[in-house]
C-alpha positions as CSV (number, residue, x, y, z in Angstrom):
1,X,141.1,-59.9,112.5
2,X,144.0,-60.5,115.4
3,X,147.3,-59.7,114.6
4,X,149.4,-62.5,114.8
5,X,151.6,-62.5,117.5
6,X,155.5,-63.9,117.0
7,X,158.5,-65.0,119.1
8,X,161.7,-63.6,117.9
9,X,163.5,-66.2,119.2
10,X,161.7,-69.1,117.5
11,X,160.2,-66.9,114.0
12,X,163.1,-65.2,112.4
13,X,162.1,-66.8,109.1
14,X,158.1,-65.4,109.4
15,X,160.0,-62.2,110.5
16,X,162.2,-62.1,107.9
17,X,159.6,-62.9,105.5
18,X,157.8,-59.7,107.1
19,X,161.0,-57.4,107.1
20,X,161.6,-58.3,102.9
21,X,157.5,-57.4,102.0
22,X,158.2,-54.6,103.5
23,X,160.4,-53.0,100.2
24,X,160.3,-52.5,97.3
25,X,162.1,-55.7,95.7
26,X,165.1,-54.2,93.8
27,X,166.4,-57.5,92.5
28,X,162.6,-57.8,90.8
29,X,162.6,-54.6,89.4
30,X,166.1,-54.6,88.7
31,X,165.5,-58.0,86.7
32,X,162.4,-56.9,84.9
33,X,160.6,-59.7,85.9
34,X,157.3,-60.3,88.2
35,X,155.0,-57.7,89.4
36,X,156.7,-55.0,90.3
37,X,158.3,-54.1,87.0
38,X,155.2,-55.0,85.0
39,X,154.0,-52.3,86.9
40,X,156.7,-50.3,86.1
41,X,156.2,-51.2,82.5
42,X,152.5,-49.4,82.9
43,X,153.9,-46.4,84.9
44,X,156.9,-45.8,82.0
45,X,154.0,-45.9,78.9
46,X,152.0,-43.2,81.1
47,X,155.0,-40.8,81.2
48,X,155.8,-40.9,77.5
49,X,152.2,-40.5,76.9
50,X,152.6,-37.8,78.8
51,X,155.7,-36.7,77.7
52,X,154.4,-36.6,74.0
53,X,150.3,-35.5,74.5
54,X,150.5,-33.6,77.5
55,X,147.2,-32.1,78.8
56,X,145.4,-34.4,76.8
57,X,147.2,-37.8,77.9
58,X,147.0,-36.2,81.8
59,X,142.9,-36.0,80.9
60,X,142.9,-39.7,79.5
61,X,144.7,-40.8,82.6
62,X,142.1,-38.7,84.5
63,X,139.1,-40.3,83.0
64,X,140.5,-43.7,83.3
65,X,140.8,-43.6,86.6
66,X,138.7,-41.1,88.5
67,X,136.3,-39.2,87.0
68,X,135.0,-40.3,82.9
69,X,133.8,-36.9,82.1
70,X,137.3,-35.3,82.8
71,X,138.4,-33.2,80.0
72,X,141.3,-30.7,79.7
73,X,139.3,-27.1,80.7
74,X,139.1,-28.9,84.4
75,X,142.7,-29.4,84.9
76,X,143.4,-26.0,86.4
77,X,141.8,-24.9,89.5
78,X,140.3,-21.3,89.9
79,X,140.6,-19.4,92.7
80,X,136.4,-18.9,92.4
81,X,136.4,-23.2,92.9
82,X,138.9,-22.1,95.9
83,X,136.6,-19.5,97.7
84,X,133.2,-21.6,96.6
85,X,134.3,-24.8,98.4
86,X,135.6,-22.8,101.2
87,X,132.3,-21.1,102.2
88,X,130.6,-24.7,102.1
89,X,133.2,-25.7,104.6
90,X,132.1,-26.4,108.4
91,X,133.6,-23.4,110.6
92,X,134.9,-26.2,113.1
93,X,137.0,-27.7,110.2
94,X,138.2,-24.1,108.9
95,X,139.0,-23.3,112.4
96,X,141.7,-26.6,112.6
97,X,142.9,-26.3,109.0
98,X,144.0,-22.6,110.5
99,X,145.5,-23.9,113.9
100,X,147.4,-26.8,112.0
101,X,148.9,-24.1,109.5
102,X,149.8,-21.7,112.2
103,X,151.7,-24.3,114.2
104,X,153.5,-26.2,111.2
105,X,154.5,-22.8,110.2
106,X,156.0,-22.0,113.5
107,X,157.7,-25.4,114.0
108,X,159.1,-25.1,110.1
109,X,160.2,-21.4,110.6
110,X,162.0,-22.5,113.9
111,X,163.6,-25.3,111.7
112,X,164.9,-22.7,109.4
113,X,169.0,-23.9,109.5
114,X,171.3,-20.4,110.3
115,X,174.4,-19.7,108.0
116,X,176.9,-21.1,109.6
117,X,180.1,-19.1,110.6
118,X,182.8,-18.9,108.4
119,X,185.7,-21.0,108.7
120,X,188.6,-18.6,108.5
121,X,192.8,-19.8,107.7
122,X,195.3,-17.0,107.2
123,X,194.4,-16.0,103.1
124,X,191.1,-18.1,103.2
125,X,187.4,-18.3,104.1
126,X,185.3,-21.3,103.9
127,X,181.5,-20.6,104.1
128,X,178.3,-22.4,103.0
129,X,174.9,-20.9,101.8
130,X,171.5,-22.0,101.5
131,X,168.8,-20.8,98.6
132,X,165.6,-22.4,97.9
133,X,165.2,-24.2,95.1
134,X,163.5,-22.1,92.4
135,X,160.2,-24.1,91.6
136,X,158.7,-27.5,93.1
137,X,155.6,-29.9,92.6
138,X,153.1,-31.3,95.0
139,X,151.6,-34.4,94.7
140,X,148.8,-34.9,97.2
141,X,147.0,-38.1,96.7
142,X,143.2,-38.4,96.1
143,X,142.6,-42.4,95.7
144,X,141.1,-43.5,99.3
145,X,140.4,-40.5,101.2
146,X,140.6,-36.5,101.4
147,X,144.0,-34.7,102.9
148,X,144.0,-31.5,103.4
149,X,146.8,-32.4,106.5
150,X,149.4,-33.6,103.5
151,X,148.6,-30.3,101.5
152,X,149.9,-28.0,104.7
153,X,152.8,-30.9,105.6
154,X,154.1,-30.3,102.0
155,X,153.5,-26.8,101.5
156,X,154.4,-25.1,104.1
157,X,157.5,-25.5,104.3
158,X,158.3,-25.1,101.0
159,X,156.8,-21.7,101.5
160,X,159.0,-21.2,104.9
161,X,162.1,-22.2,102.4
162,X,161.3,-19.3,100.4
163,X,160.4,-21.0,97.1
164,X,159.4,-19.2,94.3
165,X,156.6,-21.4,92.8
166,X,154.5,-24.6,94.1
167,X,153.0,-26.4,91.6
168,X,150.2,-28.6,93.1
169,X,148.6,-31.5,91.5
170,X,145.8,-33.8,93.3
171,X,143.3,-36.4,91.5
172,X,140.3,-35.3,90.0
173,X,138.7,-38.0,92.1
174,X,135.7,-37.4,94.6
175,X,138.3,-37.1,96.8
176,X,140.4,-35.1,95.0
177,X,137.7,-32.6,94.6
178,X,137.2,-32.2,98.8
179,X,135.6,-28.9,99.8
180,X,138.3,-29.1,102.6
181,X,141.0,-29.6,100.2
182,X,140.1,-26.6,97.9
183,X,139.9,-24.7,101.3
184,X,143.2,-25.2,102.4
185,X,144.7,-24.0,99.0
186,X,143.4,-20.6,99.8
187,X,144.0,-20.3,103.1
188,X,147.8,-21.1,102.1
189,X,147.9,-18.6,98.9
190,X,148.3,-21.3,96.5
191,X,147.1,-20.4,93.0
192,X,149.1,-23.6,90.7
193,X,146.5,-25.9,91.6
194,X,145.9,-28.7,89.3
195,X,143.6,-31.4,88.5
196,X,146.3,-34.6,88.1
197,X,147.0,-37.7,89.6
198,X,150.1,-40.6,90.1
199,X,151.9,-41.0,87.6
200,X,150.5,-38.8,84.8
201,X,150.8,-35.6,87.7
202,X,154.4,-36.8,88.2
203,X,155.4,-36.9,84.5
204,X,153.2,-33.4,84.3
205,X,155.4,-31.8,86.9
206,X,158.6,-33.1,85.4
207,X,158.1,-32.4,81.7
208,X,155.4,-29.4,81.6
209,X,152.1,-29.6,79.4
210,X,150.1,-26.9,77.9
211,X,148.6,-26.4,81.8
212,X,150.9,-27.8,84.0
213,X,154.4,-26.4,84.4
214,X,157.5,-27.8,85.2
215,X,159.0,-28.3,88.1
216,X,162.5,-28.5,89.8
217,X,161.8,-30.7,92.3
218,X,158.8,-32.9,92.7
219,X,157.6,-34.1,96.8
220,X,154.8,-35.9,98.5
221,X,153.1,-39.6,98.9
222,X,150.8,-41.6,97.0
223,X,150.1,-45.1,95.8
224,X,153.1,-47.3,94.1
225,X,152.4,-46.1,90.7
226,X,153.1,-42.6,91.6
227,X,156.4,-43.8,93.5
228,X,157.5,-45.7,90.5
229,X,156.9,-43.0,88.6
230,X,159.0,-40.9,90.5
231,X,161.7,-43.5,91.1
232,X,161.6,-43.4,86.7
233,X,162.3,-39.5,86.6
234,X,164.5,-39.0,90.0
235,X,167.9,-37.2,88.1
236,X,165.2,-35.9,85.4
237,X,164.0,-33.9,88.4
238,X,164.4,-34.0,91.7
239,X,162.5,-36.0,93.9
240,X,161.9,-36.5,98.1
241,X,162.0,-40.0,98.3
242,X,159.3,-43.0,98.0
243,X,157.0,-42.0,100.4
244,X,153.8,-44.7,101.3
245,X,152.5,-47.0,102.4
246,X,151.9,-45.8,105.8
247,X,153.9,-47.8,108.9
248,X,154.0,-47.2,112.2
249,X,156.2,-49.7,115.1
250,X,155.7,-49.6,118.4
251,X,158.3,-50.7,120.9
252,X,156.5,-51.3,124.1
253,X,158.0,-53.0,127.8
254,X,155.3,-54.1,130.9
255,X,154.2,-50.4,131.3
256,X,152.7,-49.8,128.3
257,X,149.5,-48.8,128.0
258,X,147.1,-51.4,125.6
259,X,144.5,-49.5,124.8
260,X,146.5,-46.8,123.0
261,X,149.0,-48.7,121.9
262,X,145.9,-50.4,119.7
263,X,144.5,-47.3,119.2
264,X,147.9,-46.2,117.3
265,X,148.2,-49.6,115.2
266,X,144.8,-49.2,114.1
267,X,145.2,-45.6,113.1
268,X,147.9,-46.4,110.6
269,X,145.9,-49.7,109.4
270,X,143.1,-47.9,108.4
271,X,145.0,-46.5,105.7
272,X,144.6,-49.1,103.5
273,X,147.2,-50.4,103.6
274,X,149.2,-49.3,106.2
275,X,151.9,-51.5,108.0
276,X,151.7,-52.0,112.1
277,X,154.3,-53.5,114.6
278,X,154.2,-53.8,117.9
279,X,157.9,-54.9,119.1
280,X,157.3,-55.8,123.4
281,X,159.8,-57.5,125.7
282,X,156.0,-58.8,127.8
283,X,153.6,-61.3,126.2
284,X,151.2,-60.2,128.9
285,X,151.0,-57.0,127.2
286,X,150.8,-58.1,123.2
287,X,147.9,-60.0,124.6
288,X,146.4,-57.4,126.0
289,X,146.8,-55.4,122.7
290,X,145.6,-58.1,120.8
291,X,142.2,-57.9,122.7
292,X,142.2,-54.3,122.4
293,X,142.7,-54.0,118.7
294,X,139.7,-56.9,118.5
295,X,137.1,-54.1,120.5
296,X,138.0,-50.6,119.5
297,X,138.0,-52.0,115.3
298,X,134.3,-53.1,115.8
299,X,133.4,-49.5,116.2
300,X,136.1,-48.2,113.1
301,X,134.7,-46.7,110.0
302,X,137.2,-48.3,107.6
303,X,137.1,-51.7,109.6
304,X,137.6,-53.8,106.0
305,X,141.1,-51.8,105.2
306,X,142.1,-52.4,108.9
307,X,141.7,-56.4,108.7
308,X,143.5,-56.5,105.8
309,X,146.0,-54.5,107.0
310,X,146.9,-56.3,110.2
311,X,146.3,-59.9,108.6
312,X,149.0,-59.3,105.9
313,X,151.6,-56.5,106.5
314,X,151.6,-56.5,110.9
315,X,153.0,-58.5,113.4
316,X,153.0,-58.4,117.4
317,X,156.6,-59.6,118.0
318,X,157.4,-60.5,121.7
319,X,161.1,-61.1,123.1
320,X,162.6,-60.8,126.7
321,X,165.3,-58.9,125.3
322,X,164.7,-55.1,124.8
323,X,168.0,-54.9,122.8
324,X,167.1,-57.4,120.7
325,X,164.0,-55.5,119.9
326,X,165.9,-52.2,119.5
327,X,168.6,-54.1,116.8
328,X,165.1,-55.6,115.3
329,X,163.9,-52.0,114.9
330,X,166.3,-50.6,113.4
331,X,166.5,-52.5,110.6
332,X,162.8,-52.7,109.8
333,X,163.7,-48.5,109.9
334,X,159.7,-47.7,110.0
335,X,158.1,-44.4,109.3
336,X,156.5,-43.8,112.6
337,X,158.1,-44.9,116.0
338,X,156.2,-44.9,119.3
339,X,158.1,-45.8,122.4
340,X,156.0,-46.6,125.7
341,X,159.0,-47.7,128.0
342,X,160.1,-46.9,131.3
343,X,163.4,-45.7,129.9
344,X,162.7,-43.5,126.9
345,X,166.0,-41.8,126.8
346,X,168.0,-45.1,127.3
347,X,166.1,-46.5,124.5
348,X,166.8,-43.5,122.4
349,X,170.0,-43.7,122.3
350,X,170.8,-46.9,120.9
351,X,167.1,-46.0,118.3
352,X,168.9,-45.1,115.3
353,X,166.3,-45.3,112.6
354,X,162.7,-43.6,112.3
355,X,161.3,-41.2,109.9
356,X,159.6,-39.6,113.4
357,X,159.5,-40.4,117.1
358,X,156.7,-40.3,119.3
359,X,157.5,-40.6,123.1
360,X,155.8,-41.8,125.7
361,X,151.9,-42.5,126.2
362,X,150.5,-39.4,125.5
363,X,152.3,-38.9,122.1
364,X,149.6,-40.3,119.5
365,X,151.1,-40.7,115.7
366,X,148.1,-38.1,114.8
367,X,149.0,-35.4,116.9
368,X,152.2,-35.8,114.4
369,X,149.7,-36.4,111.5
370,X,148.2,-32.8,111.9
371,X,149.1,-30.3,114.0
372,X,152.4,-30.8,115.8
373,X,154.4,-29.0,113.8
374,X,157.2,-31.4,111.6
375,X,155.6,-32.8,108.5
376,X,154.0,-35.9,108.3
377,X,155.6,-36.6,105.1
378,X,158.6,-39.4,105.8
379,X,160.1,-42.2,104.7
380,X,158.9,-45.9,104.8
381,X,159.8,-48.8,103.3
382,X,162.7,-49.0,105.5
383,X,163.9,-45.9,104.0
384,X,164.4,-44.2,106.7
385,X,168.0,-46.2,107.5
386,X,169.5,-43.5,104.9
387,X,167.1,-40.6,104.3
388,X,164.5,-38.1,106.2
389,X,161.4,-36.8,106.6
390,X,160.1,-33.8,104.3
391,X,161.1,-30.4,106.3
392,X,162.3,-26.8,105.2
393,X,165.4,-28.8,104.4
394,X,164.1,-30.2,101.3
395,X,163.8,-27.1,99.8
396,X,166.7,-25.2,100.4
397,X,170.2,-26.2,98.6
398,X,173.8,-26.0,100.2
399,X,176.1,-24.3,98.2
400,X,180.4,-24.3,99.3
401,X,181.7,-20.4,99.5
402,X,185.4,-20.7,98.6
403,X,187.1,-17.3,98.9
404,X,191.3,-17.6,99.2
405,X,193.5,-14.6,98.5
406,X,197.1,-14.9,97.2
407,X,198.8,-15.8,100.8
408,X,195.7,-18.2,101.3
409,X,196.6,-20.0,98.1
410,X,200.6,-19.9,98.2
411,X,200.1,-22.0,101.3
412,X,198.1,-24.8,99.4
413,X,199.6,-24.1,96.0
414,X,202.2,-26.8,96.4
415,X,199.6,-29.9,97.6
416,X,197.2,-28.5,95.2
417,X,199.7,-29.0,92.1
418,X,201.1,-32.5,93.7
419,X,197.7,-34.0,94.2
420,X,196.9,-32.6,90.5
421,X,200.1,-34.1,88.6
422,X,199.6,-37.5,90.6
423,X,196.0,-38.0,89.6
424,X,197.5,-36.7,86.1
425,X,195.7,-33.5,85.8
426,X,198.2,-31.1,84.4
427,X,195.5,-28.4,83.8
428,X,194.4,-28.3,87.2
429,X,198.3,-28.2,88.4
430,X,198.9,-25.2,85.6
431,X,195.9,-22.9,87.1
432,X,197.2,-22.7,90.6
433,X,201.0,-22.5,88.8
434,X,199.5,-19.3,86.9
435,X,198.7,-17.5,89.7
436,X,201.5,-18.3,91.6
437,X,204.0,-16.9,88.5
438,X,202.2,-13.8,89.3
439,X,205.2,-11.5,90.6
440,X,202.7,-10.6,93.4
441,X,202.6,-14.0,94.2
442,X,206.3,-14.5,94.4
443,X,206.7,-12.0,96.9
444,X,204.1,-13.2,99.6
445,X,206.2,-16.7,98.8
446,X,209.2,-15.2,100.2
């Protein structure tokens, strides 16, 4: 069960070994060989299925996978189902489904990016815009557990965004099918609720079926099959990112604490898999963690998932040099960063990559996971070095405002038409000379 424990200085090729397993292998799946594009092979037959069959391939899928009496009448999700489940709900769980929404909500809604001002030049104003993109599709995942948390993480702000439709699709699995999760759609208002899971929700969203509409944009986690399938479609629609499995990395120094430390790693093992690093300039306290992961797991529900996780895709890594361990975390980029330093900010600043940050002792990774406010929703893989966690952002589009007037354009007509002739684009050179053989046009010239 003990995380094994390496020295950067004397490891690098275990470590590296850790840092490649970490991605996706693009030279694999670029190849088509081994198992990630044989996987990929699977994912690509669902989608035509799909494609072709619709409701009908989604309930195939469906029955294959989660439920065998699945048929197409189940697909959709009534608001009766809604209000049903929610009345068998505890009033304690109700209670923190409505204090999670209220504070995501206020956290997105604060997040909500002004119009800038415009940018004004004699003749011209330069502006921007944002509008929400017009429909989008929610995959929230159903294989190994119930989460209600993803369906507010995802949903909300899309909602704060000001999006027009949510289409949501979850497995028909037992999980799937949570009281808690069929709750939380009606609290939120959401009435596109469907019965559809990985890959076959993914291709649903993206093409349409009799049931299931199409979607501009298509967001949340799940298992590899529903991240291929996404990866397949991305351009087809749009898509977040490739969001799962779960990772957390610590970064640590002599005064962190080990029994939450362990407590953290062992929150993101237990979901099965999820990746855990502990990055510590003291060996005194990575054995210290070690022992504490060892007792609090023995009392863990999902004990199996954990040792599996922190046997195969976790490491303790232990150098003297806090900068070494900052360059080290930056490249492995992971989804969730803890920092229990003395020097948070100085640490900070040289932190670059991490889908979230959680500072300081009393910061756990759940508080993030539920109620906090920014969604839990972020990149892993080592994805984070070049994208971001889902927000109101991922809903809204930036659109240029361009607005010149004749004096505004006789001052650029003359790069405008150089640039064009020199890249060889008379057409673009004869609509600015157009306008400026205008005779009104000639007179602002003079």
């Amino acid at each position: 069960m003990l995380i094994p424990i390496h020295q950067l200085s004397s490891d690098r090729e275990k470590i590296e070994t850790l840092l490649r397993n970490l991605r996706l292998d693009p030279v694999d799946f670029a190849l088509n060989r081994g198992d990630l594009a044989a996987k990929d092979a699977i994912v690509r037959g669902i989608l035509a299925d799909v494609a072709n069959r619709g409701d009908e391939a989604v309930a195939d899928v469906s029955r294959k996978f989660d439920d065998p009496g699945f048929d197409v009448t189940q697909i959709r999700i009534h608001p009766d189902e809604m209000r049903d489940a929610a009345r068998r709900v505890p009033g304690d769980q109700l209670k923190a489904i409505r204090h999670a929404i209220r504070q995501v909500r206020e956290y997105q809604t604060h997040m909500m990016p002004p119009v800038p001002p415009t940018l004004t030049r004699e003749g011209v104003e330069l502006g921007m815009r944002y509008t929400p993109i017009d429909s989008v599709g929610l995959h929230i995942p159903g294989g190994k557990a119930a989460y209600p948390s993803s369906v507010i993480m995802l949903a909300i702000p899309a909602q704060v965004a000001g999006v027009k439709r949510l289409v949501v699709c979850s497995p028909p699995s037992k999980f799937g099918r949570s009281d808690l999760v069929l709750a939380t759609y009606l609290e939120l208002g959401l009435s596109d609720v469907f019965r559809a899971g990985g890959a076959a929700a993914i291709a649903a969203m993206a093409f349409g079926t009799e049931t299931i509409p199409a979607v501009d944009k298509i967001l949340g986690p799940g298992n590899l099959y529903t991240q291929l399938a996404k990866r397949a479609l991305a351009g087809c629609v749009g898509v977040d990112g490739f969001l799962g499995p779960s990772e957390i990395l610590t970064l640590a120094d002599e005064s962190g604490n080990p029994a939450f430390i362990a407590s953290d790693l062992l929150a993101q093992a237990e979901h099965d898999p999820g990746s855990c690093f502990l990055l510590t300039t003291s060996r005194a306290l990575a054995d210290a963690v070690v022992n504490q992961i060892a007792t609090q797991s023995n009392t863990l529900s999902r004990n199996a998932a954990i040792a599996q996780s922190l046997k195969t895709t976790s490491a303790i890594i232990n150098d003297p040099s806090m900068d070494r361990l900052i360059d080290l975390a930056n490249r492995v980029a992971a989804e969730h960063v803890n920092l229990q330093v003395r020097e948070p900010d100085a640490v900070m600043r040289k932190l670059v990559h991490g889908g979230a940050f959680f500072i300081g002792p009393h910061s756990p990774v759940a508080a993030g996971d539920y109620v906090a406010g920014p969604s839990h929703c972020l990149p892993t893989n080592t994805t984070a070095r070049f994208s971001s966690g889902v927000s109101v952002y991922e809903f809204l589009k930036r659109s240029s405002i361009e607005k010149y007037d004749r004096a505004g354009l006789a001052a650029d007509a003359m790069s405008i038409v150089t640039l064009a002739n020199a890249e060889g684009l008379d057409a673009h050179a004869e609509s600015v000379k157009v306008r400026m053989d205008d005779a009104g046009m000639k007179e602002n010239e003079k």
